[in-house]
N, C-alpha and C positions, 0 to 999 in steps of 0.2 A: 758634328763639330769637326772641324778641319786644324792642324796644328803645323805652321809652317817649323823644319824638324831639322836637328841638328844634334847626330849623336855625341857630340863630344862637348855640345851647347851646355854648359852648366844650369843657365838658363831656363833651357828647354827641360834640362832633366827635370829640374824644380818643377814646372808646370804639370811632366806626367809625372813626379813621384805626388803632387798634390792628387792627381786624377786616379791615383793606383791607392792612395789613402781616403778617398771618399768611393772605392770601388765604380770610377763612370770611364776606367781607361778605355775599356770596350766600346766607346763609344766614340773618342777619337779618330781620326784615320790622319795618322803620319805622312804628313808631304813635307817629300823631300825636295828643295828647290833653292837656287845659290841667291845671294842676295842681291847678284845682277841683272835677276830675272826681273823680264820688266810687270808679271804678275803679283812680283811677291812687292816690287813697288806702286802696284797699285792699289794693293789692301792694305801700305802701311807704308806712309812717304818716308820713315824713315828707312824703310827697307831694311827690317832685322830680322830673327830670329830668337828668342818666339814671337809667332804672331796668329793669333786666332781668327777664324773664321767661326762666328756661333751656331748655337744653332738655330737662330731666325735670322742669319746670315748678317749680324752684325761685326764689325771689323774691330779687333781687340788688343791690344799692346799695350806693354811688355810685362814681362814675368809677374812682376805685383797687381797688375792688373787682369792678369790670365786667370792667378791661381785665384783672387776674389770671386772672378766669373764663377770658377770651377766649382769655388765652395759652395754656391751659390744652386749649384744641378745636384738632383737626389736628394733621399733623405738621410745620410750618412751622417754622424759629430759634424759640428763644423769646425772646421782648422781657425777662421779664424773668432775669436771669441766676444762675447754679447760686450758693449761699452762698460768700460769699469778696468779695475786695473790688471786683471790676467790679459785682456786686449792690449791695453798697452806694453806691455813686457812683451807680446807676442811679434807686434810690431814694431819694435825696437830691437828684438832679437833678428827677424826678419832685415829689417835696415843693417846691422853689423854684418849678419851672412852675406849680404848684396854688396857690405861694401868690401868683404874681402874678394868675392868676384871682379868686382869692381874696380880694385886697385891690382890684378893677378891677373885678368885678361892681357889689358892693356903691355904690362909689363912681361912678358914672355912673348911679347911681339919686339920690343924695346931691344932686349939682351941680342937680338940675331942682328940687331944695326951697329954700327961701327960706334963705338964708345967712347963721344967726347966727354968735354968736363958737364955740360946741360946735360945729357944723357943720362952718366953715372950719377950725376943728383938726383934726379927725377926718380931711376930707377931703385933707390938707396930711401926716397921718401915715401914710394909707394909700400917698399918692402918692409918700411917703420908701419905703416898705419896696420898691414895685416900681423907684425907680430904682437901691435897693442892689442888688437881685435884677440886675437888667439889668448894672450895673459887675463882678459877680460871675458872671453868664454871659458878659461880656469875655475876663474873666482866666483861664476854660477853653475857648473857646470853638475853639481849637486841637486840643482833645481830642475835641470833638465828631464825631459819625461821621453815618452817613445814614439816621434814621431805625431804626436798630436796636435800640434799649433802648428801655423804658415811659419815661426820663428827659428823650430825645431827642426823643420823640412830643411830652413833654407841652412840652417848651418850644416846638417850633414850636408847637403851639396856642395858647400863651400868647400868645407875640409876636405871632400871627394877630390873637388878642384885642386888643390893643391897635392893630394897624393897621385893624382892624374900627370901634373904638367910640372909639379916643381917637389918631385921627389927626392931629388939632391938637396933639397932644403926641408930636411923634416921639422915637424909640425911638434909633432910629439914628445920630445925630453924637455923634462922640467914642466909637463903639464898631463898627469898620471891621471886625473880627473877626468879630465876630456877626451882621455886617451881612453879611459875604460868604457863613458858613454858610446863615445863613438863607436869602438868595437863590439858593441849591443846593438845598436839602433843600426848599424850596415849591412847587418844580417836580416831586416824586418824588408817587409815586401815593395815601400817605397823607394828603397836607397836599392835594396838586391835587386830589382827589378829596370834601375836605370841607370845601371853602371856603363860609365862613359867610352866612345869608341872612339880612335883614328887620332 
């Protein structure tokens, strides 16, 4: 299995903290390559980051579709869980992590552009939907376990994300709960192991 690789990818982290919680990261090989490169656009029109190569060389994109593959090699827990409603809560928790990426990528690209009035809205709405996300990972944050669902993974990477890129805006007061999870689960082999560079 081949993983188009991006250490500072939250993304990417997601995929090998999935690969490093079903013990197949050994199996990986880390390629590193820009998204200009006209190879990484040709296993993945959209040319992103992460993007798999399997291992019967089928072409694989993006992170919720990686970490599924992933779950899917070995015989490790599976991350994500049999239909019924721990499944669902897993992939729900999975969607809110993605969508604090999701709305934190983009906007730490925004802040370095010249700030009209479309600008500072945009950047003002994206920065509402992750502190709903965060008051809403409070309020379950009790239910939270270590690391074992695709929902678990992608939130520590979220929050990672944001103590990575937007540490002037902490995450943390006024959410003690989450605060203490997280400080438990970033020290376990998936999150310590993929801590973000550059």
């Amino acid at each position: 299995m081949k993983l188009a690789f991006s250490a500072a990818s939250p993304y990417v982290r997601k995929a090998m903290a999935c690969a490093i919680a079903r013990g197949i990261d050994g199996q990986i090989e880390k390629w590193g390559i820009k998204t200009s490169d006209p190879a990484l656009q040709a296993a993945n029109p959209l040319s992103k980051v992460p993007t798999m190569i399997g291992a019967a060389g089928e072409m694989l994109y993006d992170s919720p579709v990686i970490c599924e593959y992933l779950d899917s090699v070995g015989s490790a827990p599976k991350l994500f869980p049999a239909p019924g409603p721990a499944r669902w809560a897993a992939l729900r928790q999975q969607a809110l992590g993605d969508g604090i990426m999701d709305a934190s990528q983009p906007r730490r690209r925004e802040l370095a552009l010249p700030q009209d009035d479309g600008r500072v809205e945009w950047i003002a709405l994206q920065r509402g939907k992750v502190d709903r996300a965060i008051d809403a990972l409070e309020a379950e944050a009790d239910s939270l376990g270590n690391l074992t669902t695709i929902g678990e993974i992608t939130i520590g990477c979220a929050l990672g994300y944001l103590d990575f890129r937007f540490a002037h805006e902490p995450w943390r007061p006024g959410h003690p709960k989450l605060d203490a999870w997280y400080a438990r689960v970033v020290t376990l082999a998936p999150l310590a192991g993929t801590l973000p560079v550059g």
